[in-house]
mmCIF file of the N, C-alpha and C atoms, coordinates in Angstrom:
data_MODEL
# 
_entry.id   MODEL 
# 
loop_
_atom_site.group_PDB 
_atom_site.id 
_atom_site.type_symbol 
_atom_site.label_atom_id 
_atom_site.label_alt_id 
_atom_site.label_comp_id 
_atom_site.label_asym_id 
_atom_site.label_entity_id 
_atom_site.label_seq_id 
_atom_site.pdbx_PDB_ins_code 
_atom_site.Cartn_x 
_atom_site.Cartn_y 
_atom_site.Cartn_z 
_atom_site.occupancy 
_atom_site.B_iso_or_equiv 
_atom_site.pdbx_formal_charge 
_atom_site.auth_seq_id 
_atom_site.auth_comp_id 
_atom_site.auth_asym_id 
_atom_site.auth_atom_id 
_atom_site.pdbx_PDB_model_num 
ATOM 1   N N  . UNK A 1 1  ? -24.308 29.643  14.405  1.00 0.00 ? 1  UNK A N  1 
ATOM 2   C CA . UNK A 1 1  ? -23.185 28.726  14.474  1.00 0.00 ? 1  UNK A CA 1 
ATOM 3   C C  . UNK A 1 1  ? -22.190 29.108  13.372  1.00 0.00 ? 1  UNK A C  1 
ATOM 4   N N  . UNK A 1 2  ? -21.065 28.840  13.192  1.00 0.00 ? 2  UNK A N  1 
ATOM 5   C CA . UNK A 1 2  ? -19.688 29.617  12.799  1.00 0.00 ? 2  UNK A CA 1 
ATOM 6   C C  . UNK A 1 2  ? -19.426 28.629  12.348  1.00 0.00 ? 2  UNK A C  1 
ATOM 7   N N  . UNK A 1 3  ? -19.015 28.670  10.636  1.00 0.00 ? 3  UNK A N  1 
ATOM 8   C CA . UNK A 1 3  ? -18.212 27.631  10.599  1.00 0.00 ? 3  UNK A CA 1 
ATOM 9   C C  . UNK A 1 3  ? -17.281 26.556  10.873  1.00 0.00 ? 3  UNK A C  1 
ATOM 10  N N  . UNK A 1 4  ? -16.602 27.283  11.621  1.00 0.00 ? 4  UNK A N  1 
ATOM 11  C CA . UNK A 1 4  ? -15.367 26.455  12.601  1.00 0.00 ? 4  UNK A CA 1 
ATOM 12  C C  . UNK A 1 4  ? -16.076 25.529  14.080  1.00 0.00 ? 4  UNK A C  1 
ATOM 13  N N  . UNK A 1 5  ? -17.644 26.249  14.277  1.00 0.00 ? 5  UNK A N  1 
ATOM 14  C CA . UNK A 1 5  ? -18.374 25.341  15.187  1.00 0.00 ? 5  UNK A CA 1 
ATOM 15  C C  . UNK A 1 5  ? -19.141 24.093  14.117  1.00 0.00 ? 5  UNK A C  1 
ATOM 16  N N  . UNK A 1 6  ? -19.054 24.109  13.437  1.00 0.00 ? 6  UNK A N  1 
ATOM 17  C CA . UNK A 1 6  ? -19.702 23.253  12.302  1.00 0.00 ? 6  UNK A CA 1 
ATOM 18  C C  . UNK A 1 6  ? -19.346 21.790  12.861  1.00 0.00 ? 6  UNK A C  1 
ATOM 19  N N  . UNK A 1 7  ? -19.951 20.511  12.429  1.00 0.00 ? 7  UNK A N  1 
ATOM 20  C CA . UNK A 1 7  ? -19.737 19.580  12.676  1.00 0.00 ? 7  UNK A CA 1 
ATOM 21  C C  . UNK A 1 7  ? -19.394 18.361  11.644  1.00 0.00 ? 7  UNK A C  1 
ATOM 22  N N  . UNK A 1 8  ? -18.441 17.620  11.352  1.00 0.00 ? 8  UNK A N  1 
ATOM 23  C CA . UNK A 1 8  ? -18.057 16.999  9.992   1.00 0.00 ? 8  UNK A CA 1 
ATOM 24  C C  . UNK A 1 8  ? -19.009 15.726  10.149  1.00 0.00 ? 8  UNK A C  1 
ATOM 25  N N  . UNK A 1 9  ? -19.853 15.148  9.682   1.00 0.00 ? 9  UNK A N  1 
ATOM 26  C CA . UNK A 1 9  ? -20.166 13.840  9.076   1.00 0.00 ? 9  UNK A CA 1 
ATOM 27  C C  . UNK A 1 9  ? -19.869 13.095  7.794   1.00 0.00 ? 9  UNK A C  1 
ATOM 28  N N  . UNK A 1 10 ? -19.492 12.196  8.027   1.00 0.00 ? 10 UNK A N  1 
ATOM 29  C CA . UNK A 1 10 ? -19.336 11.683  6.709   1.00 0.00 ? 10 UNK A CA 1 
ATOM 30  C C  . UNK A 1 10 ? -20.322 10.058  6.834   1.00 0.00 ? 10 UNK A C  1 
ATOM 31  N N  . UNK A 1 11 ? -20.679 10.074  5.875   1.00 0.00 ? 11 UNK A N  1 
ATOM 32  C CA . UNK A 1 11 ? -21.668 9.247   5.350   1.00 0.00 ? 11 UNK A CA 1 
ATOM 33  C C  . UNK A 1 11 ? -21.773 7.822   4.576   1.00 0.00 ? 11 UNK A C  1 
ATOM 34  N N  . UNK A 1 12 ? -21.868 6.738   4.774   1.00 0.00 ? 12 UNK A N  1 
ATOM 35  C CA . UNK A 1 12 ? -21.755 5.862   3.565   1.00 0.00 ? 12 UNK A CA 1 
ATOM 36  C C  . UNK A 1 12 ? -22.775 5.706   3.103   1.00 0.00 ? 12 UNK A C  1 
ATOM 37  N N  . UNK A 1 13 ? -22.811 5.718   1.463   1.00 0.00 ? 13 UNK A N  1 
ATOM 38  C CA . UNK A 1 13 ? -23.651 5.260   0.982   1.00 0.00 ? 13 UNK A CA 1 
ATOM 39  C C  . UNK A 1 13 ? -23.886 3.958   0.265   1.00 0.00 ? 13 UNK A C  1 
ATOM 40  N N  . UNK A 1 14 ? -25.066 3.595   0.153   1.00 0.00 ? 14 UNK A N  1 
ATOM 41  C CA . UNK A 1 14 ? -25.449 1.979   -0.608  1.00 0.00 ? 14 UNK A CA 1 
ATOM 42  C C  . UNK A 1 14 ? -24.597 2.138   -2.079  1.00 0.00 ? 14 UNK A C  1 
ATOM 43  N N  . UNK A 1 15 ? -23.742 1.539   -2.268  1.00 0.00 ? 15 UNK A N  1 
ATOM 44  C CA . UNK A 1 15 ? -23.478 1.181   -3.215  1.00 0.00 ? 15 UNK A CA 1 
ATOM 45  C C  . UNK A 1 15 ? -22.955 2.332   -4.023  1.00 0.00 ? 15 UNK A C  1 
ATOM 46  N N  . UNK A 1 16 ? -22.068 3.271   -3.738  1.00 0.00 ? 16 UNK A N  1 
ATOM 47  C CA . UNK A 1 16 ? -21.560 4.271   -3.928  1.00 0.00 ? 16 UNK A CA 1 
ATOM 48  C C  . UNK A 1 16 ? -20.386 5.305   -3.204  1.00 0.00 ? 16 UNK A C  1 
ATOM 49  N N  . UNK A 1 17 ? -20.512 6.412   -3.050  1.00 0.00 ? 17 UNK A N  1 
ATOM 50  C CA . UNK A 1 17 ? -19.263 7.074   -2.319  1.00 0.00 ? 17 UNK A CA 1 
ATOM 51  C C  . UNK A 1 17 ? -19.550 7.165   -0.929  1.00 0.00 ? 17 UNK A C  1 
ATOM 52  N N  . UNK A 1 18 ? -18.464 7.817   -0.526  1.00 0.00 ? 18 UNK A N  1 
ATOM 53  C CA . UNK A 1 18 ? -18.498 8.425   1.515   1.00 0.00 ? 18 UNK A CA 1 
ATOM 54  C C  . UNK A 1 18 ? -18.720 9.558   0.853   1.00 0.00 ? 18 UNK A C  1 
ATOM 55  N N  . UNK A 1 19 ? -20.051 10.151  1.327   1.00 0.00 ? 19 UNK A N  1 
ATOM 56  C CA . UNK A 1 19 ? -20.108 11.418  1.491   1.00 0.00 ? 19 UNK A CA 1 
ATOM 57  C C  . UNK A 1 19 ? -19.756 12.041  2.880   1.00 0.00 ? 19 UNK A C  1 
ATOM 58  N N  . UNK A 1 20 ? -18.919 13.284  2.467   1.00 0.00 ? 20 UNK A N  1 
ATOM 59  C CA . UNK A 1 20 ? -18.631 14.668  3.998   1.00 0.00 ? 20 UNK A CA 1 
ATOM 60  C C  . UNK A 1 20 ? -19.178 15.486  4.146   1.00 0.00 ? 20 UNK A C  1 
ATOM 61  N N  . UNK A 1 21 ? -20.012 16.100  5.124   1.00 0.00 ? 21 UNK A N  1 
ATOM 62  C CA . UNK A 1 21 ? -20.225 17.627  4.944   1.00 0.00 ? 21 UNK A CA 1 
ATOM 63  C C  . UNK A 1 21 ? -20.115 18.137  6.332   1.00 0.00 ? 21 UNK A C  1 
ATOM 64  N N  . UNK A 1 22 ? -19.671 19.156  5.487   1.00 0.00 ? 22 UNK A N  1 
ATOM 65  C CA . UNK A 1 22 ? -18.789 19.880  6.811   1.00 0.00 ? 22 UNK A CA 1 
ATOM 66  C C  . UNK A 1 22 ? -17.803 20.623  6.574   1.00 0.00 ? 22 UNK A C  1 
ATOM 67  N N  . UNK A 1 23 ? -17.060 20.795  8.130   1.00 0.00 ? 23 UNK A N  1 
ATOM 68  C CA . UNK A 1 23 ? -15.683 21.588  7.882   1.00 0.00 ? 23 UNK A CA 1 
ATOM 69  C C  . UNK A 1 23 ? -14.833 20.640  6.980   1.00 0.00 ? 23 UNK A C  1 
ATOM 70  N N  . UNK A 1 24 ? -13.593 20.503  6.160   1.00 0.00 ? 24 UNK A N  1 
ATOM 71  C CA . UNK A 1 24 ? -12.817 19.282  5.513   1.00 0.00 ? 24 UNK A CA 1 
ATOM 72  C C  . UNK A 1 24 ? -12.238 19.525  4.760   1.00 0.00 ? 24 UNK A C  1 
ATOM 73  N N  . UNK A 1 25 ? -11.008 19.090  4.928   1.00 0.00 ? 25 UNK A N  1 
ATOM 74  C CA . UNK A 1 25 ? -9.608  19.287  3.929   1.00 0.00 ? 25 UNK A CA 1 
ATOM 75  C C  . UNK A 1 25 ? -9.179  17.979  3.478   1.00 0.00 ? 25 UNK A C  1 
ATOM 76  N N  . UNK A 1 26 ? -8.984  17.812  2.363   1.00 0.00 ? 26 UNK A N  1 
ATOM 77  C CA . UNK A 1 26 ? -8.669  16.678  2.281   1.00 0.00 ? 26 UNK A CA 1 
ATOM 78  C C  . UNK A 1 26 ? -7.092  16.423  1.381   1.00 0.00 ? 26 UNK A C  1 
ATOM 79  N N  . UNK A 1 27 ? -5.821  15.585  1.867   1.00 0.00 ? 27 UNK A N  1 
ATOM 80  C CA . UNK A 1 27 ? -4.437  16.503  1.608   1.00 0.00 ? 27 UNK A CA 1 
ATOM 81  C C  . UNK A 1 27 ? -4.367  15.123  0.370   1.00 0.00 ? 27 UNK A C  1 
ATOM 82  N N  . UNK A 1 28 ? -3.583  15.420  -0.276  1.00 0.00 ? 28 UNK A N  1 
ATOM 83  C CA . UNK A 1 28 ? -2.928  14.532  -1.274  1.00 0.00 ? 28 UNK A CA 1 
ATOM 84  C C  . UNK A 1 28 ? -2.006  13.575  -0.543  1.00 0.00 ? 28 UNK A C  1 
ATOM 85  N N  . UNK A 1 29 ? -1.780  12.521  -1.827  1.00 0.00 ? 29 UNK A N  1 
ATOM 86  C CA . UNK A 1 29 ? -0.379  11.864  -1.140  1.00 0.00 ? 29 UNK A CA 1 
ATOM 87  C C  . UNK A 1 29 ? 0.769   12.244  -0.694  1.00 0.00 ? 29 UNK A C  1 
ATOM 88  N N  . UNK A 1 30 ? 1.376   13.639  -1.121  1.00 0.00 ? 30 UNK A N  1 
ATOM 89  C CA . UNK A 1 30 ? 2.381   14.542  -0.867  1.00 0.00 ? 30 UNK A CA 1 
ATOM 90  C C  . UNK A 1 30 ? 1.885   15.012  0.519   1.00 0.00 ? 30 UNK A C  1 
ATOM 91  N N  . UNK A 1 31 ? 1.054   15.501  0.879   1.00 0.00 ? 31 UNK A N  1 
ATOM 92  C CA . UNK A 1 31 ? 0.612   16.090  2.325   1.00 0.00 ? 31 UNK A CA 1 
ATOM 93  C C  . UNK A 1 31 ? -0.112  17.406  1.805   1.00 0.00 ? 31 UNK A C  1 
ATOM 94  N N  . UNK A 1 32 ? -0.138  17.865  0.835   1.00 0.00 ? 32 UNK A N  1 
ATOM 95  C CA . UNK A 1 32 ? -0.166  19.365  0.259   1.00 0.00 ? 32 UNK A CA 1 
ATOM 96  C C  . UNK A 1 32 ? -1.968  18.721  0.143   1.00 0.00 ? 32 UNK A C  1 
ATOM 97  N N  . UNK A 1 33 ? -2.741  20.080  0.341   1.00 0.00 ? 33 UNK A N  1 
ATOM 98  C CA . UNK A 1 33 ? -4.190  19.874  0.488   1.00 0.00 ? 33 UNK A CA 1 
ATOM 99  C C  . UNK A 1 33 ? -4.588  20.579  -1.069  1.00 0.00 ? 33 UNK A C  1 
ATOM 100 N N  . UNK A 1 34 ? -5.721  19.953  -0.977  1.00 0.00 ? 34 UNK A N  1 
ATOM 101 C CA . UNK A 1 34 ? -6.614  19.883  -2.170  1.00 0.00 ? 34 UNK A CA 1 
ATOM 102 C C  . UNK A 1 34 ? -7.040  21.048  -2.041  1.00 0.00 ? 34 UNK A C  1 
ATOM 103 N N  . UNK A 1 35 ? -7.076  21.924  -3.517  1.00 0.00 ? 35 UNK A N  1 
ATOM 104 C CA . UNK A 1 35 ? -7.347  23.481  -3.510  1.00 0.00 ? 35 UNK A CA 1 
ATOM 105 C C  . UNK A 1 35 ? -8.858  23.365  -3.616  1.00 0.00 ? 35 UNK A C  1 
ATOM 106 N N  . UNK A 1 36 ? -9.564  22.439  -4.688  1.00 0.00 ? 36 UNK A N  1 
ATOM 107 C CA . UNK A 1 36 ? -10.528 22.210  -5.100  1.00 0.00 ? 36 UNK A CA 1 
ATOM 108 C C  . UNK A 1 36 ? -11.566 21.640  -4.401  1.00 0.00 ? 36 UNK A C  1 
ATOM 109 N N  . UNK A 1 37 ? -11.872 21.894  -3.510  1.00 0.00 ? 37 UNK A N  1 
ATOM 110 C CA . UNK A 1 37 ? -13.076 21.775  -2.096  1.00 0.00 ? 37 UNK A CA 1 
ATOM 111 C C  . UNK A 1 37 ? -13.944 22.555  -2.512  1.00 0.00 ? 37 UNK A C  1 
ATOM 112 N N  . UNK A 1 38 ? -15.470 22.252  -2.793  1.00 0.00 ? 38 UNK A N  1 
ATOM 113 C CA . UNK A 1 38 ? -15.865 23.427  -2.790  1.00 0.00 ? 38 UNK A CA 1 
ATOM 114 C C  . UNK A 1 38 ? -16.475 23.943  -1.466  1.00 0.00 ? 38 UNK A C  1 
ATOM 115 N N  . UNK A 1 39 ? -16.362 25.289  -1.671  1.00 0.00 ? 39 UNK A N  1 
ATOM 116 C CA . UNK A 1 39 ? -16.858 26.162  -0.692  1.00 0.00 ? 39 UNK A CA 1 
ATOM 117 C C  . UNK A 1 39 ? -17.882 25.039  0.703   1.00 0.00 ? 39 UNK A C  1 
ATOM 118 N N  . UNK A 1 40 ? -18.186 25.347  1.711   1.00 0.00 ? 40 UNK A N  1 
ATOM 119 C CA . UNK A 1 40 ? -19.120 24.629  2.686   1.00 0.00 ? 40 UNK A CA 1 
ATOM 120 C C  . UNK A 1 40 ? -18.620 22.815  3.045   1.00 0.00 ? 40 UNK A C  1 
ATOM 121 N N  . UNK A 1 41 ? -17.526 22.562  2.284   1.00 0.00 ? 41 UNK A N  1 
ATOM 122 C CA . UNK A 1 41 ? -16.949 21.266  2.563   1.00 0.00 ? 41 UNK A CA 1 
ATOM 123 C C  . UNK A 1 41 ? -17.253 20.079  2.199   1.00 0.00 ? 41 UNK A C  1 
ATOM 124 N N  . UNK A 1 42 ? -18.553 20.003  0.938   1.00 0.00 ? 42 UNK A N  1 
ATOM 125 C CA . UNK A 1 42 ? -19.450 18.922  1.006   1.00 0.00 ? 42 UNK A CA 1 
ATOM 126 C C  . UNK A 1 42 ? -18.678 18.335  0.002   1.00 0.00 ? 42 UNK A C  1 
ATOM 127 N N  . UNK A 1 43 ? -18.154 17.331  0.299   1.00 0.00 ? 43 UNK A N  1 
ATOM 128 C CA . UNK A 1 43 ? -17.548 16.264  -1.000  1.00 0.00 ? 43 UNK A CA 1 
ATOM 129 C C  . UNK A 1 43 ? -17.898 14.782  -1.107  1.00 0.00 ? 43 UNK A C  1 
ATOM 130 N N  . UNK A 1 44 ? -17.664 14.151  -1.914  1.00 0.00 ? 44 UNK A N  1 
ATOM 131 C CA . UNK A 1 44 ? -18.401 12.452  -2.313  1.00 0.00 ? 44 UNK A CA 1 
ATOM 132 C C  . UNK A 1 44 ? -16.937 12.224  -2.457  1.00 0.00 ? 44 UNK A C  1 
ATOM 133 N N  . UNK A 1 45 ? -16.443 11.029  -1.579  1.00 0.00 ? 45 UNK A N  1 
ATOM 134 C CA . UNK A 1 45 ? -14.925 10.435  -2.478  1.00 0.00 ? 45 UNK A CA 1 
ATOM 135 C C  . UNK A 1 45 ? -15.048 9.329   -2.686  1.00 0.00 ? 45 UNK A C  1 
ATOM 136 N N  . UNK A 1 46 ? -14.619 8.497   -3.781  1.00 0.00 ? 46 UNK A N  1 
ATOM 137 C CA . UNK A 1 46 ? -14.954 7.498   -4.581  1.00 0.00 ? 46 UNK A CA 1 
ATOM 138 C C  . UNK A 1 46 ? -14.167 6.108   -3.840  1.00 0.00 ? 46 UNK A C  1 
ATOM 139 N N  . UNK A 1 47 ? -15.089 5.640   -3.482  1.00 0.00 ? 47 UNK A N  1 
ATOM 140 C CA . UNK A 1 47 ? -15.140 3.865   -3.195  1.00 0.00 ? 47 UNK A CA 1 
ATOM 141 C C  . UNK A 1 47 ? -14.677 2.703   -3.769  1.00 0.00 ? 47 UNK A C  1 
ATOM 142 N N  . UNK A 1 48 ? -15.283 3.238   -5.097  1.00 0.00 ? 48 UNK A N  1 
ATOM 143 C CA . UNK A 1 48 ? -15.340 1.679   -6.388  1.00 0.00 ? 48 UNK A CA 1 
ATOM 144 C C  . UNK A 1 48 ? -13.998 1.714   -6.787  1.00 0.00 ? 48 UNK A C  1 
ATOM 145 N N  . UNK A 1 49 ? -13.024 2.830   -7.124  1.00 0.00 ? 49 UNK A N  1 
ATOM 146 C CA . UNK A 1 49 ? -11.719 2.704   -7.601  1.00 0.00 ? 49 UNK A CA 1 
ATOM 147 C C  . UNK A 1 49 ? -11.960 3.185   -9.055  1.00 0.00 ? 49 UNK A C  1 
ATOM 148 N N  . UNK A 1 50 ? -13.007 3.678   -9.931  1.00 0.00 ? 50 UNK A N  1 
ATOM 149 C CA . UNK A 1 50 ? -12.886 3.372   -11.176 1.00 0.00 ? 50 UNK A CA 1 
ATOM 150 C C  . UNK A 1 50 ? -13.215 4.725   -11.080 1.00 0.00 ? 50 UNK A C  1 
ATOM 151 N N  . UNK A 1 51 ? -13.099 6.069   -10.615 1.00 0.00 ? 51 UNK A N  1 
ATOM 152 C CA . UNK A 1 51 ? -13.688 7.486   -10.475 1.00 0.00 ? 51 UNK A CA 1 
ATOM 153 C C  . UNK A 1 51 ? -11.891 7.634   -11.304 1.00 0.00 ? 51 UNK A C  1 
ATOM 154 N N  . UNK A 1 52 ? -12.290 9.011   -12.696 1.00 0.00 ? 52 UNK A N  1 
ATOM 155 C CA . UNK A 1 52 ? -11.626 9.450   -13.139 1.00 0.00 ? 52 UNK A CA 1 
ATOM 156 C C  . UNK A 1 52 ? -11.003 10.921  -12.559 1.00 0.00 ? 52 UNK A C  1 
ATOM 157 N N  . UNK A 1 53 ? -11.398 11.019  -11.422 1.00 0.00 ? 53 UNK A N  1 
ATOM 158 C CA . UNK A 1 53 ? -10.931 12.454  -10.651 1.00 0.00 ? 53 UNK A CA 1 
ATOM 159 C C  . UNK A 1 53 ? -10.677 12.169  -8.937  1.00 0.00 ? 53 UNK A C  1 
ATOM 160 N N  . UNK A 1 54 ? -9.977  10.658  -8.868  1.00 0.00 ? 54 UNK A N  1 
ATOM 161 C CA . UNK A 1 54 ? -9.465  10.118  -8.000  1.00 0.00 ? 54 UNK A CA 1 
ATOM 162 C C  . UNK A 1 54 ? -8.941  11.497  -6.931  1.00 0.00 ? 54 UNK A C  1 
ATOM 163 N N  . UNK A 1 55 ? -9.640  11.794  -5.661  1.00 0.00 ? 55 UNK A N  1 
ATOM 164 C CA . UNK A 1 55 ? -9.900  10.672  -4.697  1.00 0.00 ? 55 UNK A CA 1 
ATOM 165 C C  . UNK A 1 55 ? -11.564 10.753  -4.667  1.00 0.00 ? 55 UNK A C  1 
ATOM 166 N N  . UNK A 1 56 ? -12.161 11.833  -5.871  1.00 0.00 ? 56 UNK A N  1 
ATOM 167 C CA . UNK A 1 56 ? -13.370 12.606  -5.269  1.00 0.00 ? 56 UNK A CA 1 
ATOM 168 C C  . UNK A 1 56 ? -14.181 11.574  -6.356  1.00 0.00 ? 56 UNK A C  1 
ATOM 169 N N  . UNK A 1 57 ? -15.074 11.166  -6.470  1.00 0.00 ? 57 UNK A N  1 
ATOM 170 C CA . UNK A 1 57 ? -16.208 10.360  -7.017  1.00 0.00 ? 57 UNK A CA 1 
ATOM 171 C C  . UNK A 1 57 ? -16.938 11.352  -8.594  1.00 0.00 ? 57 UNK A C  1 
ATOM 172 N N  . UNK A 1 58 ? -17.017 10.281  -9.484  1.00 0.00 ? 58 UNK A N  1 
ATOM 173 C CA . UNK A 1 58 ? -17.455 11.050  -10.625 1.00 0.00 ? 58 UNK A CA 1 
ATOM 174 C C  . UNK A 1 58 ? -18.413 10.250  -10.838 1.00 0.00 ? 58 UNK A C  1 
ATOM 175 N N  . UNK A 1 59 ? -18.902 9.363   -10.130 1.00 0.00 ? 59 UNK A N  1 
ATOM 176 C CA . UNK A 1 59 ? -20.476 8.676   -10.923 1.00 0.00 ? 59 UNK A CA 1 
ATOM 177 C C  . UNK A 1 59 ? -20.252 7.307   -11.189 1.00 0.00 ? 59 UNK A C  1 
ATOM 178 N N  . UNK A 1 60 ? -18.341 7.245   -11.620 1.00 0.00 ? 60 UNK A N  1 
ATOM 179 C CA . UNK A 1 60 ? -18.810 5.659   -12.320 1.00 0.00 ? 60 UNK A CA 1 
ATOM 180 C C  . UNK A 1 60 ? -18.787 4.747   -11.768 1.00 0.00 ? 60 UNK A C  1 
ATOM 181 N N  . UNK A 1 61 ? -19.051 4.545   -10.550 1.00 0.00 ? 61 UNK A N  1 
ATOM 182 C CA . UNK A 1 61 ? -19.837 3.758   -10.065 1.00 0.00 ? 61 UNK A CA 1 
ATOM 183 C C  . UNK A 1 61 ? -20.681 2.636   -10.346 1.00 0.00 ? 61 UNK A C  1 
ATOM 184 N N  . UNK A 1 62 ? -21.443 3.596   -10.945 1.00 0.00 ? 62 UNK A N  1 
ATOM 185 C CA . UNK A 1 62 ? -23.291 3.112   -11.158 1.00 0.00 ? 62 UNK A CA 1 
ATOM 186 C C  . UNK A 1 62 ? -22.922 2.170   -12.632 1.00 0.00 ? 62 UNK A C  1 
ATOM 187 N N  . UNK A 1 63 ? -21.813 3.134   -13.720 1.00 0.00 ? 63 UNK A N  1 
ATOM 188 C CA . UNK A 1 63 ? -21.613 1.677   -14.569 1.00 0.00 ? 63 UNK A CA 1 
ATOM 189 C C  . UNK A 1 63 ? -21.187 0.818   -14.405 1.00 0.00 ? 63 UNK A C  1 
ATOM 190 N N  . UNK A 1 64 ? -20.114 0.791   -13.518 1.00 0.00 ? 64 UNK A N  1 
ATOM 191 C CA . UNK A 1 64 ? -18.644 0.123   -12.815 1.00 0.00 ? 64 UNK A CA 1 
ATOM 192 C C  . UNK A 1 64 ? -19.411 -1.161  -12.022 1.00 0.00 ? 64 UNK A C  1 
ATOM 193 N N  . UNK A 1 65 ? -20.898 -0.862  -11.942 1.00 0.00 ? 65 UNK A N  1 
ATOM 194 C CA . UNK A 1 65 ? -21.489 -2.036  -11.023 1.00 0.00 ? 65 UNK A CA 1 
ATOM 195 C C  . UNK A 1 65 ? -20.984 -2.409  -9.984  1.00 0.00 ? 65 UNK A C  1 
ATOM 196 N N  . UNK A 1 66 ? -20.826 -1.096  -8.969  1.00 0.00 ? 66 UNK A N  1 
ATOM 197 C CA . UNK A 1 66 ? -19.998 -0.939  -7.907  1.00 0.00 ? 66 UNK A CA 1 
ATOM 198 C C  . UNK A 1 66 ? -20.831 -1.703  -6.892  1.00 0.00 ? 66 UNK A C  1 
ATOM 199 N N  . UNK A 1 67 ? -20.667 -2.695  -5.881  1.00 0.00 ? 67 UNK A N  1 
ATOM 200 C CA . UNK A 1 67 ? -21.327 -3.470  -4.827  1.00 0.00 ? 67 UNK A CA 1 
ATOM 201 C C  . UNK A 1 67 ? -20.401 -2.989  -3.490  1.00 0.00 ? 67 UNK A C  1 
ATOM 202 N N  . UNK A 1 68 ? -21.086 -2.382  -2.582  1.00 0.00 ? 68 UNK A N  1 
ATOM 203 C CA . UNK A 1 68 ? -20.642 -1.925  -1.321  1.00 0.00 ? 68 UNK A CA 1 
ATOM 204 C C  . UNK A 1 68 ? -20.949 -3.202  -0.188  1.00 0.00 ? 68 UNK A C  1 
ATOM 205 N N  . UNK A 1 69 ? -21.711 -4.274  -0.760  1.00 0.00 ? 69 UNK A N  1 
ATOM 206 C CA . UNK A 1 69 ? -21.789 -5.009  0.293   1.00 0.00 ? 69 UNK A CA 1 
ATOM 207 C C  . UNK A 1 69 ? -21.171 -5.964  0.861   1.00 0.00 ? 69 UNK A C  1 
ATOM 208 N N  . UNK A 1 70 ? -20.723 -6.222  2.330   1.00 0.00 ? 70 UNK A N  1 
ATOM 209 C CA . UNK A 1 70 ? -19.373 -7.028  2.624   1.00 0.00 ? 70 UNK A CA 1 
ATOM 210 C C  . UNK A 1 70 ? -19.289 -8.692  2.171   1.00 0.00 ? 70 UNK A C  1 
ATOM 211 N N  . UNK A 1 71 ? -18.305 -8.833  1.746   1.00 0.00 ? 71 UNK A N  1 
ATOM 212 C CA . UNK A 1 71 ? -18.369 -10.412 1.672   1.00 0.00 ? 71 UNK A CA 1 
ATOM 213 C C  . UNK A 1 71 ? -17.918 -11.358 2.450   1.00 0.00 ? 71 UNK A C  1 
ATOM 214 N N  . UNK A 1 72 ? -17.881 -12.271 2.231   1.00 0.00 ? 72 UNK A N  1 
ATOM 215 C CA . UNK A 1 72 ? -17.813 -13.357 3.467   1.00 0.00 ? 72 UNK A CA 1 
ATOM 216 C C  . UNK A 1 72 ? -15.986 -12.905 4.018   1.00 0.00 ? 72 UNK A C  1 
ATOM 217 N N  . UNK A 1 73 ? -15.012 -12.739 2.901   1.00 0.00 ? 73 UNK A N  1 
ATOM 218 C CA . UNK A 1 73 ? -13.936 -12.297 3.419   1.00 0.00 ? 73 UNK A CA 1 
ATOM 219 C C  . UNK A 1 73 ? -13.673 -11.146 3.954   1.00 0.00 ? 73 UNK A C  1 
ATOM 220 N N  . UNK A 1 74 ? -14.550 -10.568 4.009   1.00 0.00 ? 74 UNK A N  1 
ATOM 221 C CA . UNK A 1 74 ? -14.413 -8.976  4.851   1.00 0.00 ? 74 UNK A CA 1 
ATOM 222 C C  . UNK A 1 74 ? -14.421 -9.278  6.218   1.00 0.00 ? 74 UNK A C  1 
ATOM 223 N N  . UNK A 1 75 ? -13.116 -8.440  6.776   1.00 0.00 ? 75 UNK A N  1 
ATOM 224 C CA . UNK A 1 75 ? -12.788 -8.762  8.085   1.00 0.00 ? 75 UNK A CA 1 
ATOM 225 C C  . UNK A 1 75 ? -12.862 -6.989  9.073   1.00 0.00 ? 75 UNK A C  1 
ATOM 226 N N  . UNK A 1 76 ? -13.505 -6.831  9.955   1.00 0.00 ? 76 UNK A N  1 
ATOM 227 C CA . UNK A 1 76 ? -13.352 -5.176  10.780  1.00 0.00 ? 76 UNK A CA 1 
ATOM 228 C C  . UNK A 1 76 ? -11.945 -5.174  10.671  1.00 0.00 ? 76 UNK A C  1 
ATOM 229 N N  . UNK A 1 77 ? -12.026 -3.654  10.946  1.00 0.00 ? 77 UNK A N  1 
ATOM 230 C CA . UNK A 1 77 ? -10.846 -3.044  11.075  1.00 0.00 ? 77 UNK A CA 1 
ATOM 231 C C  . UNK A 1 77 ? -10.436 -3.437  12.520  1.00 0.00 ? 77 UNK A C  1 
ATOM 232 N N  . UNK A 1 78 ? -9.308  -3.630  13.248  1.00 0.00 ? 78 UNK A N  1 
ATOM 233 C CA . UNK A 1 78 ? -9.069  -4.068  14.731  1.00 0.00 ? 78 UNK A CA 1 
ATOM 234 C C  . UNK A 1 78 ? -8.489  -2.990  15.649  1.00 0.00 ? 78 UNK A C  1 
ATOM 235 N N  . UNK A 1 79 ? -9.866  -1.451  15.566  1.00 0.00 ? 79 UNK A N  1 
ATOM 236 C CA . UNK A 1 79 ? -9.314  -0.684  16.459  1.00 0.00 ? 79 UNK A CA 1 
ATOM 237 C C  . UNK A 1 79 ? -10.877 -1.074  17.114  1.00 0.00 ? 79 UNK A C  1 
# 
């Protein structure tokens, strides 16, 4: 299988980032893509808001006492 046949998943995790792996580009707010992918596509991007290498996840999380679980005001998305 060929990279370009590869298949992207991305992942949530408990109380932490979306992990991707896979093919994946991921572009800035400008539109211009992130040079810093590494190789094979596998990236963590940060959830909690408190990651110092915004959009990609650095851990702090776990001090940040990040809670992924929905609360009573959490409403689906309406697609």
């Amino acid at each position: 299988m060929s990279a370009s046949d590869e298949l992207t998943a991305i992942r949530v995790t408990k109380n932490g980032p979306l992990t991707v792996k896979g093919p994946v580009r991921v572009d800035g707010a400008d539109g211009a893509p992130w040079t810093d992918i590494p190789e094979g596509g596998a990236v963590a991007l940060c959830r909690c808001g408190l990651s110092k290498v915004k959009p990609f996840c650095d851990g702090s999380h776990n001090a940040g006492g990040f809670d992924s679980a929905p609360t009573p005001g959490d409403q689906p998305y309406p697609w």
